[in-house]
N, C-alpha and C positions, 0 to 999 in steps of 0.2 A: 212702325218704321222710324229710321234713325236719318238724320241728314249728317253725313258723311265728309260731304267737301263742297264747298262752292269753288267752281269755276270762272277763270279769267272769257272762257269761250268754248264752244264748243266742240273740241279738237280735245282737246285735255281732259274733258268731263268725261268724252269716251274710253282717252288712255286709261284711265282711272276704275273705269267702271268696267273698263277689259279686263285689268290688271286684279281687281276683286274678283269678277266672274272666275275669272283661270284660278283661284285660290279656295274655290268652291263656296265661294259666299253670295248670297242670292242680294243683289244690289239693282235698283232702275235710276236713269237718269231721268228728271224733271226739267222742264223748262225751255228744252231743245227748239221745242216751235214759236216761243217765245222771242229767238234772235233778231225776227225780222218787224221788231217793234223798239229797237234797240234807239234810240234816239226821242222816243215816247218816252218810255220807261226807262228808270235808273238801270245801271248795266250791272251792280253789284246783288250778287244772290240772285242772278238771273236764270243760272243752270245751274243745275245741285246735280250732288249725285247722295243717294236715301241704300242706307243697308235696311232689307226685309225684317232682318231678325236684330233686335236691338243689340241681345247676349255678345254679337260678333265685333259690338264697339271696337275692343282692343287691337285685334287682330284686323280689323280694318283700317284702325287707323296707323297701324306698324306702314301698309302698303299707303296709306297717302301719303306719312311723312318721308318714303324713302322717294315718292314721287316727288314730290315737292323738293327734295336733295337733287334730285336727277336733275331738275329742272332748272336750277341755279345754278348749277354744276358746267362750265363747258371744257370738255372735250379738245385735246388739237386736233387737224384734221389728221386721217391715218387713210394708211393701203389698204383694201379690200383682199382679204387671205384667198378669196374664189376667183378675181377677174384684177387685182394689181388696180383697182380702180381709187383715184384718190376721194374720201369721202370727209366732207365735215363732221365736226366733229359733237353736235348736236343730233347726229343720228345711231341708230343702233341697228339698220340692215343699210344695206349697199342698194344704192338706189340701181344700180346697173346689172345685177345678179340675185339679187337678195338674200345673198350671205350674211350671217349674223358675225359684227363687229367685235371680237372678242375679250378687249378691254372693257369697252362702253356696256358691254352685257354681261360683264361680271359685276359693276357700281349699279344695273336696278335689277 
């Protein structure tokens, strides 16, 4: 196994390790039950996310660093195309309809 990405928390480690799965690359995250010691232990390298198969380094790490763009990346807020609903612009479904935002989901 390969370690992949460390995580600021664990919201992100899962975007990440979603965003690998959907790519068909076999990835776990580590660490997750670890959060709630968060004040014990140093908080850096606390949740990983590990590709199964090392061969997939490249191609996984294409999808961390466009996460990591995404993530720096902000958005103005915009209209919801399904419900006219105003949405921030740090997101990429409509929290009101869960339309997918069709700017923000062409940048990840």
């Amino acid at each position: 196994m390969l370690k992949i990405y460390e995580a600021e928390n664990q919201f992100d480690a899962q975007l990440v390790l979603d965003k690998l799965l959907s790519a068909d690359l076999e990835a776990v995250m580590k660490g997750q039950f670890l959060s709630g010691a968060i004040g014990e232990l140093p908080t850096a390298g606390l949740i990983t996310v590990w590709l199964v198969h090392p061969d997939d380094e490249s191609k996984g790490q294409i999808i961390v660093e466009e996460f990591e763009s995404h993530k720096r990346h902000t958005n103005p807020p915009q209209k919801c195309p399904g419900c006219s609903e105003i949405i921030e612009g740090n997101f990429i479904l409509c929290w009101n309809c869960g339309d997918e935002l069709p700017e923000i989901a062409k940048s990840f």
